[in-house]
N, C-alpha and C positions, 0 to 999 in steps of 0.2 A: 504494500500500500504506500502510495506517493503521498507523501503531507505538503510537498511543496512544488511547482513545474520546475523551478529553477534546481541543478545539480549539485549548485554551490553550498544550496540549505537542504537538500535530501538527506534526513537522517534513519529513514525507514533500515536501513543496513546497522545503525547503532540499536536500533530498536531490534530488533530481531538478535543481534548479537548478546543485549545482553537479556531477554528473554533468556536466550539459551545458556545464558551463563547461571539465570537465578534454576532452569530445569536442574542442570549439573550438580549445581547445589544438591537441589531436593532429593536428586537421585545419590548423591554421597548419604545425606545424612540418612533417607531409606534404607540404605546398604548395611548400614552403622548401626541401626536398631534392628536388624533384623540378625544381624550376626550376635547380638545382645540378645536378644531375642531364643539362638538358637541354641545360646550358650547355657540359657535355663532351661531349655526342654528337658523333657523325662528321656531323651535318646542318647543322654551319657552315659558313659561306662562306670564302674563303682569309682575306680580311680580315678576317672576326671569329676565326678562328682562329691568325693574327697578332698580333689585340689581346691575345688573351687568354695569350699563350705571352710578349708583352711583360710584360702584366701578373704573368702570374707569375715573369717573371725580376725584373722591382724589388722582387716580396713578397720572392725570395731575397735578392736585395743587401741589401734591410733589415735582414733577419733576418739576414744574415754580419756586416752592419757594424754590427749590436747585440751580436750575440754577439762580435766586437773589441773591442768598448769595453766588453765587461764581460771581457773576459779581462784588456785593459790596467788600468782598475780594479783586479783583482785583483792582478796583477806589482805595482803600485803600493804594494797595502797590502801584501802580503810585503814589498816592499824595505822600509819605514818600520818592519814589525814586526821586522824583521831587522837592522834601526840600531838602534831602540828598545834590544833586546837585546844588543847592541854595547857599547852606550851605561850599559847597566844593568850589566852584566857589569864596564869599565871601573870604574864608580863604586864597582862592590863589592869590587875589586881592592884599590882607592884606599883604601876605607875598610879594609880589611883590613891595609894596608902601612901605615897611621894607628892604629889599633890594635898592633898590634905593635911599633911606636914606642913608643908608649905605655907598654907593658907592658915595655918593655927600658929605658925612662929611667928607670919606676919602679923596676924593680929593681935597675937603676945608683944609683939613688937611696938605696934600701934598704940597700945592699952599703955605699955610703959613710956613711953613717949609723950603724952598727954598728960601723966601724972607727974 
């Protein structure tokens, strides 16, 4: 199909092209689930259905002992945000009981000054 008379704007040939490039697609990733596909049928031998029940018990262990070490991670940064704040809370006690000092010498200060 011509979208245009002129040869200079005919893009009908990029259009077809990449049609055919999204089928190629489709038709890889068809391929790709069907071989996934053929990998769980019941038409394995004991052996390859051994391998593959191994294999998907180490995917699981990986994926527990990721998600551990992203739990411990986590407990990690709460305890340090939970010091952090320990930490900040003390300092603002401090400065507050430093302040009030303050303001009680001066006023001591004040008082005897006057008399």
């Amino acid at each position: 199909v011509m979208l245009y008379s002129n040869k200079k704007h005919d893009i009908s040939d990029l259009v077809v092209k990449m049609i055919n490039i999204d089928q190629k697609r489709q038709q890889k990733k068809d391929k790709i689930a069907a071989k996934k596909e053929l990998l769980k049928n019941e038409g394995l031998t004991d052996a390859q259905k051994a391998q593959t029940a191994k294999k998907e018990a180490i995917k699981e262990k990986k994926k527990n002992d990721r998600l551990a070490r992203i739990k411990k991670i986590e407990e990690k940064r709460k305890a340090k945000l939970e010091e952090r704040a320990n930490v900040r809370k003390l300092l603002k006690e401090k400065r507050e009981a430093l302040r009030k000092a303050q303001e009680e010498a001066k006023k001591e200060a004040a008082i005897k000054k006057s008399k």
